[in-house]
C-alpha positions as CSV (number, residue, x, y, z in Angstrom):
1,X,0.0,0.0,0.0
2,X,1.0,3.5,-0.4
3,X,1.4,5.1,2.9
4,X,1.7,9.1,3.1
5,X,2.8,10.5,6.8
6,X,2.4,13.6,7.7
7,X,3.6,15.6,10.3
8,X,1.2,18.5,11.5
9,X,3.7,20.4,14.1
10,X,4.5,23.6,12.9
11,X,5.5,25.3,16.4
12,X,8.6,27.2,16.1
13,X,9.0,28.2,19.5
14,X,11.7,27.9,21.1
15,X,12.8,26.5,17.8
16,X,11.2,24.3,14.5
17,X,11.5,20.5,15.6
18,X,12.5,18.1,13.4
19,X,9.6,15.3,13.3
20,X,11.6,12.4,14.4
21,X,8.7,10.3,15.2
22,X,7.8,9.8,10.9
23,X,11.4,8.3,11.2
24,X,10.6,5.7,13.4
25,X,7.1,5.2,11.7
26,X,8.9,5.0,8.5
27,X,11.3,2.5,9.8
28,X,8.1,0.2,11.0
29,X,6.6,-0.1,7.4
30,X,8.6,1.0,4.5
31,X,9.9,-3.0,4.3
32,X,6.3,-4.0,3.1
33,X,5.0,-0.1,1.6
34,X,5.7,2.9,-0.4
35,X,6.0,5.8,2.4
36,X,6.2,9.3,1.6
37,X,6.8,11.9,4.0
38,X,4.9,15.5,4.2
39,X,6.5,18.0,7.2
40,X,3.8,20.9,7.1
41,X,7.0,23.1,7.7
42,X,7.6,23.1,4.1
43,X,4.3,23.9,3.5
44,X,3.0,27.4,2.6
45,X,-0.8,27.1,3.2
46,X,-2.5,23.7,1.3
47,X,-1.2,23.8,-2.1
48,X,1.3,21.7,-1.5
49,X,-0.4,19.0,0.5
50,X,-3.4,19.1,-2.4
51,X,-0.7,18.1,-4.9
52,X,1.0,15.6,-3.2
53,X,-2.3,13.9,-2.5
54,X,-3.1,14.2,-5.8
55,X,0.1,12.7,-7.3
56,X,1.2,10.1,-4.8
57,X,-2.5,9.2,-4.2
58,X,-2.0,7.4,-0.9
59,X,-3.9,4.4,0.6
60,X,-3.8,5.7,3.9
61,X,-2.2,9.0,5.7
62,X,-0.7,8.6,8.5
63,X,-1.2,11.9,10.6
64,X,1.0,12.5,13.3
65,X,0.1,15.2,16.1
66,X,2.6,16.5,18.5
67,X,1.3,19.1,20.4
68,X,-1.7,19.7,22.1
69,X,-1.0,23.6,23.0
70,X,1.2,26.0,24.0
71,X,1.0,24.9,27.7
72,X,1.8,28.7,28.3
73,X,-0.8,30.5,30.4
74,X,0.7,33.4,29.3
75,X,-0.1,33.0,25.4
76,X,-2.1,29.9,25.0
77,X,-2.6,28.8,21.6
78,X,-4.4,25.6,21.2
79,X,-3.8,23.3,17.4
80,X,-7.1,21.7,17.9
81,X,-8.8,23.6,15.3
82,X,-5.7,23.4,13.3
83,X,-5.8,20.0,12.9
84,X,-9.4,19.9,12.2
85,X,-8.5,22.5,9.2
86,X,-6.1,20.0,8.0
87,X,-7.8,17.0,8.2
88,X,-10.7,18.8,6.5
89,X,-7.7,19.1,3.8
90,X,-6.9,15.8,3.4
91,X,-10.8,14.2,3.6
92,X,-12.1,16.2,0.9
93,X,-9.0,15.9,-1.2
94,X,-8.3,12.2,-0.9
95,X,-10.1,8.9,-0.5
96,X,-7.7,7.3,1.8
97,X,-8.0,6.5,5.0
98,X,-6.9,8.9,8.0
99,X,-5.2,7.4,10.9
100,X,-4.2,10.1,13.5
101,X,-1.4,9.3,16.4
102,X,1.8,11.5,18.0
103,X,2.2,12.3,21.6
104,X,-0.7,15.2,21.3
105,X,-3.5,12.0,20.0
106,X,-1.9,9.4,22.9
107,X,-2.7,12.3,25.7
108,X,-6.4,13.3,24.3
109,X,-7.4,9.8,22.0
110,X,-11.0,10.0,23.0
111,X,-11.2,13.9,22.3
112,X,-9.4,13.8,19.0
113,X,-11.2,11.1,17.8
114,X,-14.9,12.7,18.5
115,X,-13.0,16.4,17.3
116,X,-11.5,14.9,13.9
117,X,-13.0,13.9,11.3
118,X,-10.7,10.2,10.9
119,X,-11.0,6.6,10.6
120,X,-8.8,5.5,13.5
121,X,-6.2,6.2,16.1
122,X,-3.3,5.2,17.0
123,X,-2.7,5.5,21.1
124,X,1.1,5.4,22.2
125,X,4.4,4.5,20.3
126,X,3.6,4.6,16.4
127,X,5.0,1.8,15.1
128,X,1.7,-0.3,16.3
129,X,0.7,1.2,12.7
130,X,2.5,-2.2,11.2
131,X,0.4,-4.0,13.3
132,X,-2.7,-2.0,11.3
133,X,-1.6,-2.1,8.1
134,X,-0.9,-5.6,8.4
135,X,-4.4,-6.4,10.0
136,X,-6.1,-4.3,6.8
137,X,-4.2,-6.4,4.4
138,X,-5.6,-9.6,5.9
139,X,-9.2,-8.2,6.3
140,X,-9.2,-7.9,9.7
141,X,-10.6,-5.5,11.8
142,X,-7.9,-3.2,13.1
143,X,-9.8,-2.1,16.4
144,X,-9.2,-5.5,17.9
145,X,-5.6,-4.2,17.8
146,X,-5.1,-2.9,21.3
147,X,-4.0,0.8,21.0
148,X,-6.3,1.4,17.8
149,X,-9.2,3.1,18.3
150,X,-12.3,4.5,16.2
151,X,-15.2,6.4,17.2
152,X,-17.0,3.5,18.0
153,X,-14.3,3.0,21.0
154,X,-15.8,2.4,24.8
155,X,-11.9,1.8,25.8
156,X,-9.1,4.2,25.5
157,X,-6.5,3.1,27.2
158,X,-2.7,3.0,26.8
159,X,-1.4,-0.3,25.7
160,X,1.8,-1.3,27.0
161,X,5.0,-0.1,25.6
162,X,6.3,-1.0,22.7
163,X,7.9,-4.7,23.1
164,X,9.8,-4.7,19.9
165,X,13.7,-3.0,18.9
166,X,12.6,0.6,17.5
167,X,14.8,1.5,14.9
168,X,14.5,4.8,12.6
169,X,15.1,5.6,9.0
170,X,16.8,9.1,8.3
171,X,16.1,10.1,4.4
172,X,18.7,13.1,4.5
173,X,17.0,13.4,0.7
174,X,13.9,14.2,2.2
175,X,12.9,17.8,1.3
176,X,12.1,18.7,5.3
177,X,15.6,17.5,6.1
178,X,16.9,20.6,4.3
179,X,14.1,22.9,5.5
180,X,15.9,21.8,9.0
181,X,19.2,22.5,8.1
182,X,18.5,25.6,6.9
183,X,16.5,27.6,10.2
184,X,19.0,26.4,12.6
185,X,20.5,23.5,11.6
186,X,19.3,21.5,14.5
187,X,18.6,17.7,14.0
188,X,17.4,15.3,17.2
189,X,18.1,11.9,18.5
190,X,16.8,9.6,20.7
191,X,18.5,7.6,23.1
192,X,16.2,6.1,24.9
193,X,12.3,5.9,25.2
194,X,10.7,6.3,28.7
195,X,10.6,8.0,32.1
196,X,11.4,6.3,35.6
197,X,10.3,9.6,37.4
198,X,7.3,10.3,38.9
199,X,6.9,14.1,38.3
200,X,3.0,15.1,39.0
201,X,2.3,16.6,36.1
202,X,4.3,15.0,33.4
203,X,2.8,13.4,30.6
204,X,6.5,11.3,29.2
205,X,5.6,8.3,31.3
206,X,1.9,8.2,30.0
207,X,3.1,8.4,26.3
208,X,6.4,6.0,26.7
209,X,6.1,4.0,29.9
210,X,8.3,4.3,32.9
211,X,10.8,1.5,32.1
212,X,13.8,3.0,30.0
213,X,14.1,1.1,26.9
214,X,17.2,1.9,25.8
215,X,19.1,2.0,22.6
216,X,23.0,0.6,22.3
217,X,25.5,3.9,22.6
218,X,27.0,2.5,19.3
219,X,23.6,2.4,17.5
220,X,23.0,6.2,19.0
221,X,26.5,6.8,18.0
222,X,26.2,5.5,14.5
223,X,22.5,7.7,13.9
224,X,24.5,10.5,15.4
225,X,27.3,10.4,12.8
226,X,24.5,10.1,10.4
227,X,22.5,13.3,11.3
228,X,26.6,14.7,11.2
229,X,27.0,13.9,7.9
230,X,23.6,15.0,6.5
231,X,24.5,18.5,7.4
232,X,23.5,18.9,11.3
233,X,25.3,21.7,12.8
234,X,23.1,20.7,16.2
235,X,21.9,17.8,17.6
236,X,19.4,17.9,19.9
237,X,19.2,14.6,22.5
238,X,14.7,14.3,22.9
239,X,15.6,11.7,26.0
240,X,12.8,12.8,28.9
241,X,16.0,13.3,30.8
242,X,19.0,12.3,29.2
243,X,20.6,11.8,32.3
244,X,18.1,9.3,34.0
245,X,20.3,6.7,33.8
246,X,23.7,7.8,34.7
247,X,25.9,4.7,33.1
248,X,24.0,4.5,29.9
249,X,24.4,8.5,29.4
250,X,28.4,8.0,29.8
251,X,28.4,5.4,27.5
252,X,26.7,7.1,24.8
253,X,28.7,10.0,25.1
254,X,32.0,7.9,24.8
255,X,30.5,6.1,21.9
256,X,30.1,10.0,20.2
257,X,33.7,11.0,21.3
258,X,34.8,7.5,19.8
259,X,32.7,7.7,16.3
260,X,34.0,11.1,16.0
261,X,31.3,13.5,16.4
262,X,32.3,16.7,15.8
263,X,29.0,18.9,15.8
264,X,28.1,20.0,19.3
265,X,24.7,18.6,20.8
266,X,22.8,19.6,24.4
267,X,19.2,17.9,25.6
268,X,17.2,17.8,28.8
269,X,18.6,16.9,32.3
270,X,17.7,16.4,35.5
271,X,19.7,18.5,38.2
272,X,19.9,14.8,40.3
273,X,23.0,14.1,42.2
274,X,25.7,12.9,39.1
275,X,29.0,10.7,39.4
276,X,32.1,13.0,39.7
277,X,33.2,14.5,36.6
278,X,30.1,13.9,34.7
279,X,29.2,17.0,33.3
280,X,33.1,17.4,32.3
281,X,33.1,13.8,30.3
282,X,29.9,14.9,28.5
283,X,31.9,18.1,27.5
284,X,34.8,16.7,26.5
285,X,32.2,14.3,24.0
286,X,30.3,17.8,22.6
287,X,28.2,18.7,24.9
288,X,27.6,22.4,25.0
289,X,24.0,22.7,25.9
290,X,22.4,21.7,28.9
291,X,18.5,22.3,30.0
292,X,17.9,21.7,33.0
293,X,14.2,20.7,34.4
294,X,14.6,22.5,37.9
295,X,11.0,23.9,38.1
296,X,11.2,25.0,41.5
297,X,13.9,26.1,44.2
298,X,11.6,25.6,47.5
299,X,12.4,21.7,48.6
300,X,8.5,22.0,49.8
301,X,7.6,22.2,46.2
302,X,9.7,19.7,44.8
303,X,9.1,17.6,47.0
304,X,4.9,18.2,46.5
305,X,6.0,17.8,42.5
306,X,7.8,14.7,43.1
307,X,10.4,15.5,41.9
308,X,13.7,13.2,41.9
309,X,16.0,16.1,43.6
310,X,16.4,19.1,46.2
311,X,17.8,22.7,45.8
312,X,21.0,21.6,47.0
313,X,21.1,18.8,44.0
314,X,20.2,21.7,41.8
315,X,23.3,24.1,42.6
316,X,25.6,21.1,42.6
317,X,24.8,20.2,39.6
318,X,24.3,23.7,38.2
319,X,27.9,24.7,39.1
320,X,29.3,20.8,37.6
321,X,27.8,22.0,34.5
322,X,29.7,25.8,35.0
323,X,32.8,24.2,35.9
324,X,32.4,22.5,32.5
325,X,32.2,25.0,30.7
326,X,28.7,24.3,29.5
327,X,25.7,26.9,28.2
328,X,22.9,26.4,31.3
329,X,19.4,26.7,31.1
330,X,16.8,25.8,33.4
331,X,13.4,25.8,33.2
332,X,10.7,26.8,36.6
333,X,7.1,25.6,36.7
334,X,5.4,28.5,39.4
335,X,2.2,28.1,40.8
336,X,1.3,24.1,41.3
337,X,-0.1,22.3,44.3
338,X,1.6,24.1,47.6
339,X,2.8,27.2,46.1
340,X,2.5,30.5,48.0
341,X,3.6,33.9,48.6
342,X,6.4,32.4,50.9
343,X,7.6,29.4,48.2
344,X,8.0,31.3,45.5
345,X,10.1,34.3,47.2
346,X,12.4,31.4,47.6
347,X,12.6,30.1,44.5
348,X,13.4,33.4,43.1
349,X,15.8,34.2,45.8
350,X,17.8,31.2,45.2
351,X,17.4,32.1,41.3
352,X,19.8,34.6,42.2
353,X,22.3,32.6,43.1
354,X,22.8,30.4,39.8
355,X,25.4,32.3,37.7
356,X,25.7,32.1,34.1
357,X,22.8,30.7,32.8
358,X,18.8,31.6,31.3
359,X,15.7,30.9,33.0
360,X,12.2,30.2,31.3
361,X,9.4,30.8,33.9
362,X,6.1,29.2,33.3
363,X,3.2,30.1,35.5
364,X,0.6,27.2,35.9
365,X,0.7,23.4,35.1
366,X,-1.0,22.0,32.2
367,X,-3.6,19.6,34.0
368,X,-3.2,17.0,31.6
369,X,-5.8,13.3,32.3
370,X,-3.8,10.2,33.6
371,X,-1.4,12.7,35.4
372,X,-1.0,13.0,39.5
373,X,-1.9,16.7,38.8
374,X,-5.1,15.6,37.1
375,X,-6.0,13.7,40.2
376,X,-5.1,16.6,42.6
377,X,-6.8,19.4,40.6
378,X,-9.9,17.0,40.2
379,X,-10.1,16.2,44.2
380,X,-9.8,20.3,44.9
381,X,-12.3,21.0,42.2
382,X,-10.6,22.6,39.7
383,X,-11.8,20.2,37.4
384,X,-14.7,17.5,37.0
385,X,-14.5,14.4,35.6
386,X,-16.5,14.9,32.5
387,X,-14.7,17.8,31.7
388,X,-13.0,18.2,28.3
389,X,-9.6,19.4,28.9
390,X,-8.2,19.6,25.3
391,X,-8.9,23.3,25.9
392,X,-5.6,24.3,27.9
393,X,-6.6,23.8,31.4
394,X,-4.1,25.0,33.9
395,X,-4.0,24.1,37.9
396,X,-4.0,27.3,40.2
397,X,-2.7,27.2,43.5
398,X,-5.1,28.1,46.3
399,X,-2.8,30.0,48.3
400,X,-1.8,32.5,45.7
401,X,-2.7,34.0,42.6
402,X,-2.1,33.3,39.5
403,X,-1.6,37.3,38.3
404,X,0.3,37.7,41.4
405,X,3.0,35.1,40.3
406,X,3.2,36.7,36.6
407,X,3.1,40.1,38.7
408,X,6.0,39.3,40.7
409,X,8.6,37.1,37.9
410,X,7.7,40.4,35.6
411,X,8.7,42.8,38.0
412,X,11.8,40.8,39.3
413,X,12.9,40.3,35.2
414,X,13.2,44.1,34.3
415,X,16.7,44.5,33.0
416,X,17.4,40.9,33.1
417,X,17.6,40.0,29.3
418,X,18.0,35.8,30.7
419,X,14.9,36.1,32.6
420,X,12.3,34.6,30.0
421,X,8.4,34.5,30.7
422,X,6.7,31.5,28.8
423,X,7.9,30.6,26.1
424,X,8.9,34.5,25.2
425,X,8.0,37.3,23.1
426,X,7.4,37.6,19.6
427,X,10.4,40.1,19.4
428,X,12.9,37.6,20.5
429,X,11.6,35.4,18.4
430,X,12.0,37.3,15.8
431,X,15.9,38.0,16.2
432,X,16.4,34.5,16.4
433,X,14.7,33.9,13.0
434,X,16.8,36.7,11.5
435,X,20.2,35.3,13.1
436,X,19.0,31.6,11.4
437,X,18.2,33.2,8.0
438,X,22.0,34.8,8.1
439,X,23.6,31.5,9.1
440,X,23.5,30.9,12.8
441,X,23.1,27.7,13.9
442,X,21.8,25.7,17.5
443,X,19.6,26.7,20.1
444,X,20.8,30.2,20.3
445,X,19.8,31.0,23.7
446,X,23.5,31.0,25.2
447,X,23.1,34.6,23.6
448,X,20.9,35.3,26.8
449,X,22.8,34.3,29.5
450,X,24.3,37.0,31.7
């Protein structure tokens, strides 16, 4: 069959992602189909998916959705009606079937399936679509397929991770690829799929499980060397926390440093207690950027948020990564169960005290269903349990408000170019577009850091 995915993610903030999840879809089925792959990145309004519909005339598109919202109280934007647009697009301009999945589909299946107009849906890891496909070629029914869903659906749950070896396959002929390489240069890899913390509000677990199923460090090794050679001037690890297992992130690293990876590369850490040296190995194999997932500085809040650290883990390891020589970010979460007045005076305070790096503030948590959160915010009545959330829904602590926290980071961030509300403003955004369209490459937010 001929099999067209398409990736609907067109966020560009903090950056354009590369859609690495069509890779490993790709991988999945291209031994037994013709698979074609449509990034609407490239796309300038619908002409472009019209004619590909029209000339590759596909089976079945495979629609991948990403992200739900914004998650920034502070500019919510929500894609729902997006992806409704485009699936409007592809219904009334193709006779194939429409099978929606991503991240954004495994967190909301029953919403986006009543919301869009498809056949069926695909909850958790995509490469279940093999097991469709296969199912359709034989006649069968692919709803007995646990994971697949329709509208007819009474169950939507999560099926368990994915048992096989997930492998990916990197066209760097693809036309995206180039679209990539040329607004930043930034391509991704993945390490490993799944989360062994326990964070309240995170959705990772959910969508991959909390078992870490982990690739070799030669196989990451090898793709990264891959992405090198295609053109990458960034790569970009998409690990929950790239350092949840400690061994397996040193080994990884020594596999780049052995392969000869020369491009520099960051990702997302957890400020957890790390073996001497650490941060100084994963310089000396190209690490440059590291984003940390701090959230708060009170211990009272992390500890309420579960997370797998305390403020004195935090300054360790923000002043390991220093001694390094590495770019610093981290990123706060203000205003979730237990956060006052009193809390969030001392997370800022002890903001004060991390040198050398840029902090993004985001004010509420994104309740999101199957999360602690959802269960808190649904036992204080913030929520009820028929209630849709796909509209952003964010928790707000009882014991202060919400403008009050926005109020306060505002007033604390004048003059302080590294202090960064949301996910920004449209004028930084704006420079950073500029710096990629005259040939500036990676993240760019080390320019921030005072």
């Amino acid at each position: 069959m001929k099999i067209l995915l398409v990736s609907a993610n067109t966020l560009d903030k903090p950056y354009h992602v590369y859609p690495i999840g069509l890779d490993y879809v790709s991988a999945a089925i291209s031994d037994k189909h013709t698979v074609q792959l449509l990034d609407l990145n490239i796309c300038s309004g619908y002409d472009l998916i019209i004619d590909t519909l029209k000339t590759f005339e596909p089976d079945i598109i495979g629609l991948s959705l990403r992200n739900v919202d914004t998650t920034d109280i502070t500019n919510a934007v929500n894609f729902a009606t997006t992806y409704k647009d485009l699936v409007y697009i592809l219904r009334n301009n193709s006779r194939a079937l429409i099978v929606a999945g991503g991240s954004a589909f495994t967190i909301f299946p029953e919403e986006f399936v009543n919301h869009l107009d498809i056949d069926y849906g695909i909850i958790g890891e995509g490469e279940r679509f093999a097991l469709m496909l296969d199912t359709i070629e034989k006649g069968g029914d692919p709803s007995d397929i646990e994971g697949i869903v329709t509208k007819k659906s009474s169950v939507f749950k999560l099926p368990a991770p994915w048992p096989h070896v997930f492998s990916r396959n990197f066209d760097p002929a693809s036309l995206h690829v180039d679209f990539y390489l040329k607004n930043g240069g930034i391509l991704n890899l993945q390490t490993k799929r799944g989360c062994c913390f326990k964070c309240i509000y995170c959705t990772y677990p959910g969508i991959e499980g909390h078992i870490l199923r982990e690739v070799t460090p030669r196989h990451a090794a090898d793709m990264a060397i891959e992405l090198q050679k295609a053109g990458a001037r960034f790569i970009f690890i998409t690990d929950a926390a790239f350092n949840s297992d400690y061994p397996h992130s040193l080994q990884v690293a020594k596999a780049f440093k052995d392969a000869g990876l020369s491009v520099p590369w960051g990702g997302f850490f957890a400020p957890t207690k790390a073996p001497a040296d650490y941060y100084k190995k994963m310089a000396d194999a190209g690490l440059t950027h590291v984003e940390f997932g701090t959230e708060s500085l009170s211990d009272k809040i992390l500890k309420t948020y579960r997370k797998p650290f305390e403020t004195t883990h935090v300054f360790q390891a923000h002043k390991a990564a220093l001694d390094a020589g590495l770019y610093i970010m981290h990123y706060f979460l203000l205003g979730g169960p237990g956060e006052n007045r009193t809390t969030l005076e001392e997370t800022l305070a002890n903001v004060d005290k991390l040198e050398r790096s840029v902090f993004f503030f985001f004010v509420g948590m994104r309740i999101y269903p199957g999360t602690t959160l959802y269960d808190i915010a649904l036992r204080e009545g913030q929520i009820t349990e028929d209630q849709n959330l796909l509209d952003a829904v964010f928790y707000h602590s009882p014991f202060i408000e919400t403008d009050e926290i926005i109020d306060l980071v505002r007033e604390r961030s004048i003059g302080r170019t590294n202090w960064v509300i949301g996910t920004g403003t449209d004028t930084m955004y704006r420079i950073t577009s500029r710096m990629y369209r005259h040939g500036f490459t990676g993240p760019l937010w080390e320019n921030m850091i005072r």
